[in-house]
C-alpha positions in Angstrom: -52.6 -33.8 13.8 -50.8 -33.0 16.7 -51.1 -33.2 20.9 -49.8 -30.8 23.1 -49.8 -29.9 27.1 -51.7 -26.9 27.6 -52.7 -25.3 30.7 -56.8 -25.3 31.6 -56.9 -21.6 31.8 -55.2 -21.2 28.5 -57.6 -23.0 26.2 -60.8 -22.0 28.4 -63.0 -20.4 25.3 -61.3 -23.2 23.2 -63.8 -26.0 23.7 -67.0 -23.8 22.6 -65.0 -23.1 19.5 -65.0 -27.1 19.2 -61.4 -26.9 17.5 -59.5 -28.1 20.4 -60.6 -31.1 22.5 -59.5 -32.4 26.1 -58.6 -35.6 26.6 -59.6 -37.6 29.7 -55.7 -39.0 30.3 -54.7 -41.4 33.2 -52.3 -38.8 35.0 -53.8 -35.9 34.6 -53.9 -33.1 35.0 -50.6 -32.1 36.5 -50.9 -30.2 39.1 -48.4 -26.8 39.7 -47.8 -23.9 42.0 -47.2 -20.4 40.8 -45.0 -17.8 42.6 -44.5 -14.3 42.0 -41.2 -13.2 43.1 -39.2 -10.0 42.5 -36.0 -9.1 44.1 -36.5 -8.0 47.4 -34.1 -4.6 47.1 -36.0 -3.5 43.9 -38.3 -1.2 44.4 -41.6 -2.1 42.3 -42.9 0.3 39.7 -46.9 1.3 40.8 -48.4 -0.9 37.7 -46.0 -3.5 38.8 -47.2 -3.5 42.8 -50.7 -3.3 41.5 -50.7 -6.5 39.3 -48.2 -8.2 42.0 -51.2 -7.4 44.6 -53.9 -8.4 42.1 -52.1 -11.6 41.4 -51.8 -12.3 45.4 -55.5 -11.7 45.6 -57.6 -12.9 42.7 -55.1 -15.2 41.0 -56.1 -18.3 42.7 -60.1 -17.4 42.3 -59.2 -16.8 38.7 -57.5 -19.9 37.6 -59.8 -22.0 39.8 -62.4 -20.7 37.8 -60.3 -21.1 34.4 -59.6 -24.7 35.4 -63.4 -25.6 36.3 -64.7 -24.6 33.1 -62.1 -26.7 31.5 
């Protein structure tokens, strides 16, 4: 038996599997922002720019939708 903090978008398939449950816990969830950050001299390789700008434009959509589920 265990607990642990995972995030909503990581265990989103988990509760049809119905081996994982959530917990309904005073305090949560915890709420965080995510950056993406790279050094501003470095030029980006072209897979890297494209996930960068897929991140920048679908990664809030996405974990919204991760977290919803949830």
């Amino acid at each position: 038996m265990g607990i642990a903090f995972l995030s909503a978008h990581t265990m989103a398939l988990e509760p049809r599997a119905r081996k994982l449950v959530a917990l309904d816990v005073a305090g949560l969830p915890i709420v965080r922002q995510w950056f993406v950050i790279h050094l501003k001299a470095k030029r980006l390789a072209p897979v890297t720019a494209a996930f960068r700008q897929f991140l920048v434009d679908h990664g809030a959509r996405i974990i919204a939708g991760a977290t919803e589920r949830g």
